[in-house]
N, CA and C atoms as a LAMMPS dump frame, in Angstrom:
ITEM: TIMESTEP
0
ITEM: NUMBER OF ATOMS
522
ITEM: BOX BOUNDS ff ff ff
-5.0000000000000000e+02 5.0000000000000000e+02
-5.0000000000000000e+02 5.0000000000000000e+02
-5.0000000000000000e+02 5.0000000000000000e+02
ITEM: ATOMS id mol type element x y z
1 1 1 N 421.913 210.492 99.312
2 1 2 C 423.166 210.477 100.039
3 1 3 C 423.354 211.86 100.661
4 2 1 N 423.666 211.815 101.977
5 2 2 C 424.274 213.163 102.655
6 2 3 C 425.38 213.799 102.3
7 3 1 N 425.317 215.133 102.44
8 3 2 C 426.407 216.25 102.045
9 3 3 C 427.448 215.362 103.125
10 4 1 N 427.628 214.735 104.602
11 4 2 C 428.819 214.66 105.02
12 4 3 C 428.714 212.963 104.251
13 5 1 N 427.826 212.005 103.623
14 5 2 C 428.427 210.751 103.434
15 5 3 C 428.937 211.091 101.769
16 6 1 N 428.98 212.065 100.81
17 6 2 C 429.589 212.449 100.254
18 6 3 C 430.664 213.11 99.983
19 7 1 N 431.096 213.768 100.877
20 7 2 C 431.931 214.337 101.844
21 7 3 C 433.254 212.974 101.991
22 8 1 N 432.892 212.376 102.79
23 8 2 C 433.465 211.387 103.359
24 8 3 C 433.792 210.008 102.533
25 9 1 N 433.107 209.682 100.962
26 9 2 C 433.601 209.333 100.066
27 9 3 C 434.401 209.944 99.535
28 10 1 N 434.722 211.519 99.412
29 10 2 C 435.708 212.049 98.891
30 10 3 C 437.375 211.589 99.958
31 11 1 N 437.053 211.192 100.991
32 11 2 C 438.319 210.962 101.085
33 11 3 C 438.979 209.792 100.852
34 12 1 N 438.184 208.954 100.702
35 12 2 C 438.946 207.485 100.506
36 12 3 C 439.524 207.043 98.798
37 13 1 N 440.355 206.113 99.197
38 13 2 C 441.524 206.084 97.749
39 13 3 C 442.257 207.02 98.244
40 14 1 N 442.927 207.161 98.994
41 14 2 C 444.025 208.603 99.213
42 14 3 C 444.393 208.57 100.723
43 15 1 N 445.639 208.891 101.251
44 15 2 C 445.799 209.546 102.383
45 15 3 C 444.483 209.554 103.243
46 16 1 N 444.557 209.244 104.504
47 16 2 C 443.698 209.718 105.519
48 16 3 C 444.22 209.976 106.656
49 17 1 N 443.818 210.574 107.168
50 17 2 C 444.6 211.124 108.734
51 17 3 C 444.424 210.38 109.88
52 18 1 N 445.433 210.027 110.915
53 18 2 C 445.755 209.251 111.573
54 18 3 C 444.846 209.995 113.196
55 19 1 N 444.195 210.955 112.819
56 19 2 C 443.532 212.136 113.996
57 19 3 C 442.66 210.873 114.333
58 20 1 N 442.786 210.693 115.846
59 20 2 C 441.537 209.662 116.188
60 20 3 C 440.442 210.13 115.899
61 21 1 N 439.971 211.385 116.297
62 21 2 C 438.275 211.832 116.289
63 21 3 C 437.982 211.294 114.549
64 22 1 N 438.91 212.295 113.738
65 22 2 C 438.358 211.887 112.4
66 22 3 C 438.894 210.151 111.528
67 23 1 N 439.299 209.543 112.276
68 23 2 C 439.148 207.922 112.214
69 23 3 C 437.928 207.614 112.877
70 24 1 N 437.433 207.874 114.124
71 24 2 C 436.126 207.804 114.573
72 24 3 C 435.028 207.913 113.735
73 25 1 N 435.115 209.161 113.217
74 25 2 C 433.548 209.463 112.124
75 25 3 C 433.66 208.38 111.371
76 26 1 N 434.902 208.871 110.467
77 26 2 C 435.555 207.169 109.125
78 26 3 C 434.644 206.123 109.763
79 27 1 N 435.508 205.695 111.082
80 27 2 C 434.848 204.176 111.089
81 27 3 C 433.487 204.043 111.364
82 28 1 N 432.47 204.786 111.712
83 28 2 C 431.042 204.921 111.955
84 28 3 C 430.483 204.605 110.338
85 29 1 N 431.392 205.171 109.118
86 29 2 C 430.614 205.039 107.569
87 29 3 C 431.053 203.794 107.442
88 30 1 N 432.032 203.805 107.785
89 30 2 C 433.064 202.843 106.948
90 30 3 C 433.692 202.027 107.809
91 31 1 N 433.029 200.32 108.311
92 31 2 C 433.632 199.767 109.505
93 31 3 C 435.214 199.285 109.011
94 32 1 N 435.24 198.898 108.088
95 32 2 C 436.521 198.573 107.435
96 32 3 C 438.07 199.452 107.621
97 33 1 N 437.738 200.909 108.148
98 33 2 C 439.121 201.93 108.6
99 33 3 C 438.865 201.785 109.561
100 34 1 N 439.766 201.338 111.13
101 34 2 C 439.591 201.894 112.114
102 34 3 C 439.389 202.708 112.871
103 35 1 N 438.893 202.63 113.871
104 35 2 C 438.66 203.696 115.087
105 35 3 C 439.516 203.875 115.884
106 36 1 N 439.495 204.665 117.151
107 36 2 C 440.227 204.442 118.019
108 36 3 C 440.613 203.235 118.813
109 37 1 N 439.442 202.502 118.779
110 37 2 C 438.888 201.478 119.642
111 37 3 C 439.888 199.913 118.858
112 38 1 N 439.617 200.386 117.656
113 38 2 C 440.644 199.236 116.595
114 38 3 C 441.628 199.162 116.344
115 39 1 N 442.398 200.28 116.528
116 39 2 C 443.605 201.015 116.804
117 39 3 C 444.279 200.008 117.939
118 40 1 N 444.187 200.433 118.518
119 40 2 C 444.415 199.694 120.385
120 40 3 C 444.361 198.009 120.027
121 41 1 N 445.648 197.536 120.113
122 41 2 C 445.795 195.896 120.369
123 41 3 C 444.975 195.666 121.225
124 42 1 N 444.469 194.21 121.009
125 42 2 C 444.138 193.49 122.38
126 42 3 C 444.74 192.441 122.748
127 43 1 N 444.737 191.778 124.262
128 43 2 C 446.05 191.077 124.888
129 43 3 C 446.346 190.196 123.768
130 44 1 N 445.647 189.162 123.442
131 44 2 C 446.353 188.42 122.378
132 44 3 C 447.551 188.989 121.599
133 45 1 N 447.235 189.939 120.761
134 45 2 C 448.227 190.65 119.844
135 45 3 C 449.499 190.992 120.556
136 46 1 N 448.78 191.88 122.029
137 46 2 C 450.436 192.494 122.62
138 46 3 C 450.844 191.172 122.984
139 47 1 N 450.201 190.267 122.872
140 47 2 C 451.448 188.834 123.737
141 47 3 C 452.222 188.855 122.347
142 48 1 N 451.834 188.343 121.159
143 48 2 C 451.891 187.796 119.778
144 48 3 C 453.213 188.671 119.532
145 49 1 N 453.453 190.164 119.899
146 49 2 C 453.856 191.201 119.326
147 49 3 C 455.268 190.753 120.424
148 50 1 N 455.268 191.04 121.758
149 50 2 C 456.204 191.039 122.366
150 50 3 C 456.752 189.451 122.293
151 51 1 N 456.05 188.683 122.197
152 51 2 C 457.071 186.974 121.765
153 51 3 C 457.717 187.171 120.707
154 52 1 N 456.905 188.31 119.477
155 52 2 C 457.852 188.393 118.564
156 52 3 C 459.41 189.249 118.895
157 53 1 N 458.892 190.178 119.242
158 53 2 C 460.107 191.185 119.847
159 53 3 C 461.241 190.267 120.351
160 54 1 N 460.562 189.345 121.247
161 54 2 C 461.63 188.964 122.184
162 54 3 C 462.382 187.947 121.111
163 55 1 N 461.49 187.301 120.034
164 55 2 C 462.597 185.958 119.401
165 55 3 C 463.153 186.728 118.461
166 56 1 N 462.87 187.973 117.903
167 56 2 C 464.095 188.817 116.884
168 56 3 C 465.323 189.143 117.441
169 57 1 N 464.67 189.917 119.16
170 57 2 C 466.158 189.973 119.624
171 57 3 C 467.157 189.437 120.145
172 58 1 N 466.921 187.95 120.516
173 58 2 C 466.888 186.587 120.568
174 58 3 C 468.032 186.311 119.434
175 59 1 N 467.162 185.999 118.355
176 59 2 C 467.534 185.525 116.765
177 59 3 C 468.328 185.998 116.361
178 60 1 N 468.396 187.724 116.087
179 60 2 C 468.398 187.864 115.083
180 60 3 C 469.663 189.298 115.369
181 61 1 N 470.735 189.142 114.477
182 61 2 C 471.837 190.794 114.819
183 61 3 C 471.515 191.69 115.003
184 62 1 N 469.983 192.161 114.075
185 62 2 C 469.289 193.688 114.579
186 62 3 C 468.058 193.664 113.798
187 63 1 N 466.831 194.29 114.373
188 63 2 C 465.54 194.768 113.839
189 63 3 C 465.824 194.775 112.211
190 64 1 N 466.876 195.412 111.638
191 64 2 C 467.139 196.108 110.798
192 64 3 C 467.186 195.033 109.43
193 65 1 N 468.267 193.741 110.153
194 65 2 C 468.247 192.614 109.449
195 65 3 C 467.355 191.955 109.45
196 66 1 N 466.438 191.466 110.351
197 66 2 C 464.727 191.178 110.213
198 66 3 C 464.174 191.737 108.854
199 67 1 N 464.088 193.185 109.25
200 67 2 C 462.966 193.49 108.232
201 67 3 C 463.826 193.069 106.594
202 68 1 N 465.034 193.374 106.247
203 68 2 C 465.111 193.439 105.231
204 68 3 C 465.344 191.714 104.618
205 69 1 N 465.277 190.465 105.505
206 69 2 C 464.299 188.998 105.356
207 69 3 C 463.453 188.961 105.569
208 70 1 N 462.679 189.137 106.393
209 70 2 C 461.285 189.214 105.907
210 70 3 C 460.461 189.685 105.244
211 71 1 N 460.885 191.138 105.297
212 71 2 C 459.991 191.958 104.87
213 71 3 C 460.772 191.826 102.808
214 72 1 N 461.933 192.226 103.039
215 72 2 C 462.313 192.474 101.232
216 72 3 C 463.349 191.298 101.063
217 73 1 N 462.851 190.194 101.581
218 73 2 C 463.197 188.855 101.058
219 73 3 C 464.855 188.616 101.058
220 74 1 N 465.437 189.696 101.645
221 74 2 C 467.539 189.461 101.274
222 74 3 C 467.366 187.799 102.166
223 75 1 N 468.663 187.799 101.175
224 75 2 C 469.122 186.107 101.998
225 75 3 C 469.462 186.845 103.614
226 76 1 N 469.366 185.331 104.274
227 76 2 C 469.994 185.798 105.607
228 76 3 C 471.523 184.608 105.279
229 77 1 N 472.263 185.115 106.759
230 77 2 C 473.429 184.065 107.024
231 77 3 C 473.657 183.882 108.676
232 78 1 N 474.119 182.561 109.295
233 78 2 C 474.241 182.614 110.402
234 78 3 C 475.655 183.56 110.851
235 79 1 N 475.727 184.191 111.569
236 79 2 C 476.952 184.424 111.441
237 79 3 C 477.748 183.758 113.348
238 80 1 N 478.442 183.645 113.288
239 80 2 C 479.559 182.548 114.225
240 80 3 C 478.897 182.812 115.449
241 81 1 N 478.705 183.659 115.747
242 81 2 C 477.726 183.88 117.21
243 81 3 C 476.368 183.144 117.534
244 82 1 N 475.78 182.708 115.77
245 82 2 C 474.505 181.855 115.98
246 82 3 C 473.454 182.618 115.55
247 83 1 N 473.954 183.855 115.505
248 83 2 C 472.336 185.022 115.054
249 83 3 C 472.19 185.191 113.16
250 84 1 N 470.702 185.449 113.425
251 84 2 C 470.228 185.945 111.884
252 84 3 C 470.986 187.197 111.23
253 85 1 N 472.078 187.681 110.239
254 85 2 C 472.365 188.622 109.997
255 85 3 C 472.106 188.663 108.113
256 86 1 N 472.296 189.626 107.793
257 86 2 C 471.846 189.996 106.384
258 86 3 C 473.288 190.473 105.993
259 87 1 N 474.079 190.138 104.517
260 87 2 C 475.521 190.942 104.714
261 87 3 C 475.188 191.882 103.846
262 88 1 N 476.083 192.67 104.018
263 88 2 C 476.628 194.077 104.147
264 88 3 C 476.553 194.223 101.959
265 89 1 N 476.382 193.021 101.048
266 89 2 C 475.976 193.419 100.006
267 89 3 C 474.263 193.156 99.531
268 90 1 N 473.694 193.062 100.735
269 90 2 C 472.43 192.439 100.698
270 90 3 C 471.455 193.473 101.318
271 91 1 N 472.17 194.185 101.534
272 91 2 C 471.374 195.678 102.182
273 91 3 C 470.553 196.496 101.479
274 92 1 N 471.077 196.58 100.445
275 92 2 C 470.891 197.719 99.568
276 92 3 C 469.2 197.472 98.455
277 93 1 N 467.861 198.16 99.355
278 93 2 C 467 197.96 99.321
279 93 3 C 466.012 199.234 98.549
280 94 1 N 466.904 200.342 98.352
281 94 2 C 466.525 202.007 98.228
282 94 3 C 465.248 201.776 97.125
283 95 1 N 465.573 200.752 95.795
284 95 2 C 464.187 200.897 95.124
285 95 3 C 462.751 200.048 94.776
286 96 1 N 463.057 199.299 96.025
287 96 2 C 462.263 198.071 96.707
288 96 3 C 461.115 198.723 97.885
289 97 1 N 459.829 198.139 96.875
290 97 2 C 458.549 198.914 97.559
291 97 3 C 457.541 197.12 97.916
292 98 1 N 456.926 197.26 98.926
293 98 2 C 456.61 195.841 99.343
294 98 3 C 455.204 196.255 100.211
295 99 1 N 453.921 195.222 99.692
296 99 2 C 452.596 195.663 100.087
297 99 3 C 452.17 193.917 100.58
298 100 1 N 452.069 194.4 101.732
299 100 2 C 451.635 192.883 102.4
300 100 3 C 450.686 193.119 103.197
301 101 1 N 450.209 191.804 103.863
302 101 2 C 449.535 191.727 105.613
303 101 3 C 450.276 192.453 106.477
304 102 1 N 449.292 192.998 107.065
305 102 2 C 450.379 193.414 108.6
306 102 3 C 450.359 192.577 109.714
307 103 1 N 451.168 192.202 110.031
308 103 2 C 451.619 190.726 110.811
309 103 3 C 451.049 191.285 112.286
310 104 1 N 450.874 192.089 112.699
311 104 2 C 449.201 192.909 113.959
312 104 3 C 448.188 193.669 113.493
313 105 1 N 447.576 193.037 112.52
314 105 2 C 446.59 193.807 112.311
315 105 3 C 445.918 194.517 113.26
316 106 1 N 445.084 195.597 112.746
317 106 2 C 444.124 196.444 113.918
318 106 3 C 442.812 195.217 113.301
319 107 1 N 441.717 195.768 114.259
320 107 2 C 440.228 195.134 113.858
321 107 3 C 439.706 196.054 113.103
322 108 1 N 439.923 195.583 111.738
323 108 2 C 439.013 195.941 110.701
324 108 3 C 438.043 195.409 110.246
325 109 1 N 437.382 194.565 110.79
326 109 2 C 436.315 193.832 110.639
327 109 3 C 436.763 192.45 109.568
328 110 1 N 435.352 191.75 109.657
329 110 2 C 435.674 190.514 108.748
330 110 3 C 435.729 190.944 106.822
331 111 1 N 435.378 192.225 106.558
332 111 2 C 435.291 192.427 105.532
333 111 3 C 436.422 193.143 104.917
334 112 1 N 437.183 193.816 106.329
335 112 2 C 438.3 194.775 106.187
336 112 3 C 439.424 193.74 105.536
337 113 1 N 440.715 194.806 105.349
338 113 2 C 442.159 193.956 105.139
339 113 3 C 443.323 195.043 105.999
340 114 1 N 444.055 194.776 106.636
341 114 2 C 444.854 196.127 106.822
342 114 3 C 446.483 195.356 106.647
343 115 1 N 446.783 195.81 105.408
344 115 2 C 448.236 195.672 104.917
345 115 3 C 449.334 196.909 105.302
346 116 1 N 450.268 196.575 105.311
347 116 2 C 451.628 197.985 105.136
348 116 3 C 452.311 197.964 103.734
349 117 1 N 452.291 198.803 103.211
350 117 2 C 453.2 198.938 102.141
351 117 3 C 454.268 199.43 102.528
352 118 1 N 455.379 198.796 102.596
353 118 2 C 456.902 198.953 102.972
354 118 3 C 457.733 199.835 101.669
355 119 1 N 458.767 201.012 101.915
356 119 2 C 459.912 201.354 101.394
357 119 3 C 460.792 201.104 101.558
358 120 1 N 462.125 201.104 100.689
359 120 2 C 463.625 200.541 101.328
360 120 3 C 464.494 201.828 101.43
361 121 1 N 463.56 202.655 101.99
362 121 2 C 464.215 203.847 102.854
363 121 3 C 463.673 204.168 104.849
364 122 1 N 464.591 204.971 104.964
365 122 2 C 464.486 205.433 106.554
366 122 3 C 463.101 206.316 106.505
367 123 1 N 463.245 207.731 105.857
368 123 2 C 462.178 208.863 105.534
369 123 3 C 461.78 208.63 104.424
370 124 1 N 460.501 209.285 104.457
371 124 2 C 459.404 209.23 103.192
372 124 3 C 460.506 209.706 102.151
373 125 1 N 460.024 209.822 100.994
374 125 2 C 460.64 209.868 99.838
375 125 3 C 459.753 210.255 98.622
376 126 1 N 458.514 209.273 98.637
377 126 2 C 457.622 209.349 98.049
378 126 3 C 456.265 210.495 98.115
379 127 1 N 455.492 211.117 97.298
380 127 2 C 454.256 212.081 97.592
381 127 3 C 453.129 211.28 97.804
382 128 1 N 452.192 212.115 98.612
383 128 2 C 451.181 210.727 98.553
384 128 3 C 450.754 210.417 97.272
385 129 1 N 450.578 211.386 95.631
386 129 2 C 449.931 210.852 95.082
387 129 3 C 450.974 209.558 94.152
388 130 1 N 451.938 209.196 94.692
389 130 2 C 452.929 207.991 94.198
390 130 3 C 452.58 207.1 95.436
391 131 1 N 452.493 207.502 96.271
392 131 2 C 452.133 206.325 96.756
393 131 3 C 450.579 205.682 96.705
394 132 1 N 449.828 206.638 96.833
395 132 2 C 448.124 206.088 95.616
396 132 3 C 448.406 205.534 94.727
397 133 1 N 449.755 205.895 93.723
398 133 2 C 449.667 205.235 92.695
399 133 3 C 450.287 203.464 92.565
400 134 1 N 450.983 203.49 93.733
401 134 2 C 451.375 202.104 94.299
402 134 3 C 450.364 201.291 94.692
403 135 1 N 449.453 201.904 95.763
404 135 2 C 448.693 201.042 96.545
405 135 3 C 448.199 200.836 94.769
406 136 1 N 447.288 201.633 93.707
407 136 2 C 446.525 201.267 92.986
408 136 3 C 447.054 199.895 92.271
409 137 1 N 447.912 200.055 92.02
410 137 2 C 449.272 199.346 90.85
411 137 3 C 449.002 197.51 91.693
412 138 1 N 449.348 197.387 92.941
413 138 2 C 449.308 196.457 93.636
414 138 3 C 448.145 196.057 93.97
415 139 1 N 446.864 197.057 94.249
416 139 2 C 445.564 196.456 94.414
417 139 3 C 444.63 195.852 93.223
418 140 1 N 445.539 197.035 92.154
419 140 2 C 444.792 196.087 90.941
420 140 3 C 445.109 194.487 90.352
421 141 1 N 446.498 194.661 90.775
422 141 2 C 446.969 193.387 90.305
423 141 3 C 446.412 192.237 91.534
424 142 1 N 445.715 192.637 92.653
425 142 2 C 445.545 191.649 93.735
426 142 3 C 443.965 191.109 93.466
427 143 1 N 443.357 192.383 93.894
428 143 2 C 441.949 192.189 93.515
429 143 3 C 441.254 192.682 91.826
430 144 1 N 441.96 193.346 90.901
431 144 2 C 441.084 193.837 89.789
432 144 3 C 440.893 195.146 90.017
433 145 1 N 441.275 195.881 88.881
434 145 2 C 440.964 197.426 88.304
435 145 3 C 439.266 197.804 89.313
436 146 1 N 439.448 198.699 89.924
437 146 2 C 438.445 199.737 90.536
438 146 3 C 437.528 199.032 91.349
439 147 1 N 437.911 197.332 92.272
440 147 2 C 437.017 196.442 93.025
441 147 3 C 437.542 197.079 94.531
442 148 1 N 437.907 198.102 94.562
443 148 2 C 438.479 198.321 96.037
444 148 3 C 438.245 199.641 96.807
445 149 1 N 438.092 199.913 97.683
446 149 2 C 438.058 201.174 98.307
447 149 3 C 439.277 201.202 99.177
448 150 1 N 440.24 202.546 99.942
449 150 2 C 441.006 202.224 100.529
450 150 3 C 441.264 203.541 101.318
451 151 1 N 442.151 203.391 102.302
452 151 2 C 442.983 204.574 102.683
453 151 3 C 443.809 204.271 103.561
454 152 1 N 444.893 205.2 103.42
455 152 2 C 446.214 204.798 104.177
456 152 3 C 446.671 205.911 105.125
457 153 1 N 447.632 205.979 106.33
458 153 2 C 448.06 206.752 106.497
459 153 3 C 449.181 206.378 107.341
460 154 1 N 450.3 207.22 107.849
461 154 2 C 451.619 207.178 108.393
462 154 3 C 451.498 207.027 109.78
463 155 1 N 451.484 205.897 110.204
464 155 2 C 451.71 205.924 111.665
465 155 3 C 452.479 206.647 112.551
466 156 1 N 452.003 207.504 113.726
467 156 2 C 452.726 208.748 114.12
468 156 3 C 453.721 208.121 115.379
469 157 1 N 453.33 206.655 115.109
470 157 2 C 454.329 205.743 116.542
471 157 3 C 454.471 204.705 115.724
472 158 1 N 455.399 204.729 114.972
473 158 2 C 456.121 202.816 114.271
474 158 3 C 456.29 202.745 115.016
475 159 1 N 456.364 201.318 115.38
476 159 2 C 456.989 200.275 116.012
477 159 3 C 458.709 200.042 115.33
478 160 1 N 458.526 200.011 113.813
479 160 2 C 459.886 199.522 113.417
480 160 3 C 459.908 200.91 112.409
481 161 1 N 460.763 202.099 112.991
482 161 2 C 461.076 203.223 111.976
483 161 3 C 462.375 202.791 111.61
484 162 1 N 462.759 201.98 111.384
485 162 2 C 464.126 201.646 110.601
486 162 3 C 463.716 201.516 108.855
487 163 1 N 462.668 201.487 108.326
488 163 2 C 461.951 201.395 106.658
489 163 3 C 460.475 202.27 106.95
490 164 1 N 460.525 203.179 106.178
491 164 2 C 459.454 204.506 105.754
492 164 3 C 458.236 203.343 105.706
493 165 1 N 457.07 203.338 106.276
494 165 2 C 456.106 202.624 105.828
495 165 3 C 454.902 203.221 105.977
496 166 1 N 453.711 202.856 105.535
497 166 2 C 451.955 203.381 105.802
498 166 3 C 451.243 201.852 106.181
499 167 1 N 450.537 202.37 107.308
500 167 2 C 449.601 201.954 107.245
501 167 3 C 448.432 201.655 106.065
502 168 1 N 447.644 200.502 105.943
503 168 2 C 446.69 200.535 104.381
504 168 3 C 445.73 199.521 105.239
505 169 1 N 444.847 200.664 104.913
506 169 2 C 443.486 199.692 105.181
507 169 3 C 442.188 199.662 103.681
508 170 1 N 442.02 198.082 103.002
509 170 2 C 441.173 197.909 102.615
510 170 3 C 440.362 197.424 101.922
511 171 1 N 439.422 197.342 101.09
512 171 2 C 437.703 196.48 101.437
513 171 3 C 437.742 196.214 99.94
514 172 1 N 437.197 195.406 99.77
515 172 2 C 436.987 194.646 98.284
516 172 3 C 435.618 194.926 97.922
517 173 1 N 435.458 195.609 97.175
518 173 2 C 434.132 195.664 96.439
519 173 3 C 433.409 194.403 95.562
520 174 1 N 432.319 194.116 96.414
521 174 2 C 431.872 192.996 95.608
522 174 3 C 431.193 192.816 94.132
């Protein structure tokens, strides 16, 4: 094994940086983290993404009430206007942590997975090594104690900065 493919096992399980060049190298070892190239929707997705946009704002009282039904399960209610709203005792999400699919994935290949682990805060809160200790906590219980490789990092453009979230990309050890 090479000084940089040893190197470059040292970073995974942990934080990785969202720097395209060094997602580039990543994805050359490791097709499973994206590249730049995987990064970047393709038309399908931006249609998928903006039909969604358009039926939340459509649907729904605000982004805000979306995420916290879909994403951290609060009841919704119609309220007299006809829209999706969440009430005002159904909000309260601060120690609610949530590791799913990401409903646009990037192309991580057929072997990849790329989930978000959601907070029920605005700003981080958490260090990365609590949040390693989340992804671990949730990957073990998904796939089994030490079957996984991974890395995550903070998207420097959410789409939805209304809940602190990471990006998570990753691969099941066979």
């Amino acid at each position: 094994m090479s000084y940089v493919s040893l190197r470059l096992k040292n970073v995974l399980n942990r934080n990785i940086t969202s720097d395209l060049r060094a997602l580039e190298i990543l994805h050359k070892c490791y097709s499973w983290i994206p590249g730049p190239d995987q990064i970047r929707p393709d038309s399908l997705t931006i249609e998928k993404k903006m039909q969604s946009m358009e039926r939340i704002n459509n649907e729904w009282a605000s982004v805000d009430s979306y995420i916290l039904h879909t994403i951290f399960e609060k009841p919704l209610f119609l309220r007299s206007d006809g829209l999706k709203d969440v009430s005002m005792q159904d909000r309260d999400v601060f120690d609610m942590i949530v590791f799913r699919p990401n409903d646009f994935p990037y192309d991580v290949g057929r072997d990849g997975n790329h989930f978000v682990l959601w907070f029920g805060v605005k700003q981080r809160t958490h260090s990365d090594l609590e949040i390693d200790s989340e992804l671990r906590t949730y990957l073990d219980s998904l796939i089994g104690s030490n079957r996984y490789l991974y890395g995550w990092y903070e998207n420097p453009n959410m789409t939805v900065p209304e809940y602190y979230h990471v990006q998570v990309f990753w691969y099941q050890i066979a």
